[in-house]
C-alpha positions as CSV (number, residue, x, y, z in Angstrom):
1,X,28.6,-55.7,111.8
2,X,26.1,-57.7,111.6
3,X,26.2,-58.9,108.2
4,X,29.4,-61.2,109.1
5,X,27.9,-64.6,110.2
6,X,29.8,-67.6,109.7
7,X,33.8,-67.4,109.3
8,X,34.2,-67.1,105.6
9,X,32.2,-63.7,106.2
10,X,34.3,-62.6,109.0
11,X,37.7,-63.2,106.9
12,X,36.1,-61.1,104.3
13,X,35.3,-58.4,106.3
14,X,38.6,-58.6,107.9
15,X,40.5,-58.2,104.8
16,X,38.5,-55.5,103.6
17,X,39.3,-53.5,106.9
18,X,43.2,-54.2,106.0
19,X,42.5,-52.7,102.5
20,X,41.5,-49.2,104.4
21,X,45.3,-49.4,106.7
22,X,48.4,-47.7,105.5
23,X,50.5,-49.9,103.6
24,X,53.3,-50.6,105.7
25,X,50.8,-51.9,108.1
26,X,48.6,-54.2,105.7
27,X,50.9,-56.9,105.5
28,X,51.3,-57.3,109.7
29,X,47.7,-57.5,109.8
30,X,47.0,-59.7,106.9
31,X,49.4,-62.4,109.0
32,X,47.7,-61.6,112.2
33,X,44.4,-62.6,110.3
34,X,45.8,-65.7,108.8
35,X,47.2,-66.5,112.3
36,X,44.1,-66.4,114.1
37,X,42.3,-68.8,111.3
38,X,44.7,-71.2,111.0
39,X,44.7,-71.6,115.1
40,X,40.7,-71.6,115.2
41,X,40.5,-73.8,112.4
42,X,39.0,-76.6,114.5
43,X,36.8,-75.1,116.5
44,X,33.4,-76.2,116.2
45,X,31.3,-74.8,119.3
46,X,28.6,-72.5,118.1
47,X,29.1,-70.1,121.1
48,X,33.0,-69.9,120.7
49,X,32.8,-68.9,117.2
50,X,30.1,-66.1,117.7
51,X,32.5,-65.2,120.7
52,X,35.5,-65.5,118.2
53,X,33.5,-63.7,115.4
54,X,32.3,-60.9,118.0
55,X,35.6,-60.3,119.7
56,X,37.5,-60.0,115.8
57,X,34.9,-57.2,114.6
58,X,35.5,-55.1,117.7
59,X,39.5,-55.6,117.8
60,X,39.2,-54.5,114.0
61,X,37.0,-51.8,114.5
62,X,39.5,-50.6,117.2
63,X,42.3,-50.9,114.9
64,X,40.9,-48.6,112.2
65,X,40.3,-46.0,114.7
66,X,43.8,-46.3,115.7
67,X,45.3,-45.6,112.0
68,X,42.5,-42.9,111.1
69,X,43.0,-40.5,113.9
């Protein structure tokens, strides 16, 4: 998606994509999310977040072809 460039964006997104999950799935995925901000919180490479930004779009997008099948 290219519209998701800095991390705020990408945690947006990422929520969004939850909202589309069957409940009893939202709330595993809304931690997952949380997890993975809290431990990136203090990265500051450019590279590693477009790697960290990239990798979360394609896990998600992966995800919501797992449910929708």
């Amino acid at each position: 998606m290219s519209t998701v460039r800095s991390p705020l964006y990408l945690y947006r997104y990422l929520l969004r994509c939850i909202r589309k999950l069957p409940d009893e799935a939202q709330s595993h995925y809304q931690h997952h999310v949380r997890q993975g901000f809290s431990s990136h919180a203090d990265e500051t490479d450019p590279e590693r977040i477009k790697q960290i930004i990239t990798r979360a779009i394609d896990d998600a997008e992966w995800i919501l072809k797992k449910y929708c099948k």
